[in-house]
C-alpha positions, 0 to 999 in steps of 0.5 A, a space after each residue: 211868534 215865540 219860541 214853542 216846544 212839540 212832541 217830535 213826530 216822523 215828519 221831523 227825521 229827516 231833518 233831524 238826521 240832518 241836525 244830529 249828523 252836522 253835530 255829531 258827524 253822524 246820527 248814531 251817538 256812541 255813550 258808555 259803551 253803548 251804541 244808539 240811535 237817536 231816532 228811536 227815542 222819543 223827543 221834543 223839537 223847540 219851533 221859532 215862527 213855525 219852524 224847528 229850530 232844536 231838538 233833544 232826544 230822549 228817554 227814561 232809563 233807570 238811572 233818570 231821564 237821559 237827554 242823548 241829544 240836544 242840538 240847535 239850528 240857531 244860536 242866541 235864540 233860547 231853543 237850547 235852553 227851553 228844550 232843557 227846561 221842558 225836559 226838566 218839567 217831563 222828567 219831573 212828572 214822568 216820576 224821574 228823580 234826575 235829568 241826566 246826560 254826558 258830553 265830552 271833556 273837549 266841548 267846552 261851549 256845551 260844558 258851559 251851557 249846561 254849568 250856567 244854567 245850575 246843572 252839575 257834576 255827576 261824574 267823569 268817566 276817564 277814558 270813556 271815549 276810548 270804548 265808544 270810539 270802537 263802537 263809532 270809529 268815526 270819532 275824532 282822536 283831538 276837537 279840531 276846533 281847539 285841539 283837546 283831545 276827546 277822551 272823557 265823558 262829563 256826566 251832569 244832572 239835575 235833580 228833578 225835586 228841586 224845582 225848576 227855579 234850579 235852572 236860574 242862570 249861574 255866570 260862574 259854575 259852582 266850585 265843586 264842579 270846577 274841581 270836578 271838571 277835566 283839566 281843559 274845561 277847568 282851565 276854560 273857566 278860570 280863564 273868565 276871570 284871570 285871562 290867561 297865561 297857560 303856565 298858571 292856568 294849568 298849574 292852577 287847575 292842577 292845584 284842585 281841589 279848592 273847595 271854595 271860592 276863597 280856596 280857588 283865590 288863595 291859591 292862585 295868591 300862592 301860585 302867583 307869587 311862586 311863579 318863576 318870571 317868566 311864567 310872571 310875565 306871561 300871565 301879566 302880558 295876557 292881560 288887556 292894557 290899561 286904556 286898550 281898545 275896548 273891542 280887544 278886551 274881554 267883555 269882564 275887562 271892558 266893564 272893568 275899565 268903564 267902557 260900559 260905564 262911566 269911569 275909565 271910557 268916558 273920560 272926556 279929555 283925549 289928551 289922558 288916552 293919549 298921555 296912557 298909551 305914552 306911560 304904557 310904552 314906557 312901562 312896558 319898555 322900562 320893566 319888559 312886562 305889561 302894567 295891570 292894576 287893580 282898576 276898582 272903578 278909578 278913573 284914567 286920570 287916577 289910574 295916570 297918577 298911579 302908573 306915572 309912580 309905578 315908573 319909579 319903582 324897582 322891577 322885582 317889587 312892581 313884578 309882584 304887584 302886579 301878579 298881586 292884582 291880577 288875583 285882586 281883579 280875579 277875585 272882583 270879578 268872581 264876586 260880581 259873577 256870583 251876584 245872581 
């Protein structure tokens, strides 16, 4: 049976409190100063085979049609996202001019929902939580799971005159809205397509505003090559090897090295795997730094050739390169993720 939508009737609360509290570590939701229970609102449950899987809260106020709480039982089954598109369809005949709600700066998962599915930044609220948190003291001072500390309110929206071809799934959240986000849900994104390395993520995060995807790379080109060698290093030593086990990698880098495709895991000779691992060793020991390279859709056997020159460069010159390509990769992969 399909996933299906209801009204949220009397029945429900009890589940609901119980869905609402694991979340939020209480029913009560403490927002802009404003202490409300959830309960009290009108809502809407998604059912998976007859059985409630989701639930968003709701309500119309003057500043558009609030969702206070959407929460789900499973994950990976679409109830998030069709509570969402149903509140998008209630808010529009209600005569709302935006779908609106707030989620703290360290909820990156929830960021994340709600930026891929074409909602945006309305707004950040600095400090807000400060003021809830007199109204909801049970309110954590740092996310245990990630250790940012809980201080901001997000404000994202969606205008209801638009359509709900707007909720069409976005793998890269728009730059406005990464110059808009919080440093850590901003660092969270860039993270997808440079992979790491904290000294350069949280300088490129604080180098927003980049206005465009092409402000976004030659910015972090600037910063790459203005990194001390260290901060060099450790961005290229987050980046997978060559040839790495493809269940280390991230799913952009798998794709990248052929593992889901036809260049660099399905090559059929294992002497080449073998022969990449032994240059990697002796790159790494040779230059202290790992090999990256633009892989393009290359197959191993040429990606050798270019690692086996790469041994006789000199250190300071293959150091650049190889920051070079991690914003070439970078800027592949953001292009592949605007693809939609």
């Amino acid at each position: 049976m399909p996933l299906s939508v209801r009204d949220l009737e009397a029945a429900d609360h009890e589940w609901a409190d119980r869905l609402i509290s694991r979340h939020q570590g209480s029913r009560m939701v403490a927002r802009l100063g404003e202490l409300i229970d959830p309960l009290t609102l009108p809502g809407i449950v998604a059912e998976l085979d007859g059985r409630p899987v989701g639930l968003t809260t709701c309500s119309e106020t003057e500043r558009g049609f609030e969702l206070l709480t959407l929460h789900s039982e499973e994950q990976g089954v679409g109830a998030g996202t069709l509570l969402l598109e149903t509140a998008l369809r209630v808010a529009s005949a209600s005569g709302c001019t935006r779908l609106w709600l707030v989620t703290t700066n360290d909820n990156l998962g929830a960021l994340r929902f709600y930026l891929h599915r074409g909602m945006r930044i309305a707004a950040v609220h600095r400090d807000a939580v400060a003021l809830d948190r007199g109204l909801k003291p049970e309110i954590a001072a740092t996310n245990p799971e990630n250790g940012i500390p809980i201080r901001d309110l997000v404000e994202l929206e969606l205008p209801t005159d638009e359509g709900e071809e707007q909720l069409r799934f976005r793998r890269f959240p728009r730059v406005e809205d990464l110059d808009a986000l919080p440093e850590e849900a901003a660092i969270d994104f860039l993270r997808t397509i440079f992979e790491g390395g904290p000294t350069f993520l949280h300088s490129l995060a604080a180098a927003r505003p980049f206005e465009t995807d092409d402000g976004l790379l030659s910015a972090a080109h600037e910063l790459g090559r203005s990194l001390d060698t260290d901060a060099q290093i450790e961005l290229l030593d987050a980046h997978p090897r060559i040839g790495a086990d493809p269940e280390a990698v991230s799913t952009l880098s798998r794709a990248e090295q052929g593992y889901d495709g036809d260049t660099i895991g399905e090559d059929p000779e294992p002497w080449i795997a073998e022969e990449l691992a032994s240059l990697n060793e002796a790159y790494e020991r040779i230059f202290g730094f790992r090999f990256v390279v633009f892989v393009a859709g290359r197959p191993q056997r040429e990606i050798l050739a270019i690692l086996e020159r790469a041994l006789r460069d000199y250190r300071e010159p293959e150091l650049r390169r190889g920051v070079d390509d991690i914003v070439y990769i970078a800027a592949d992969r953001l292009a592949k993720l605007r693809e939609i």
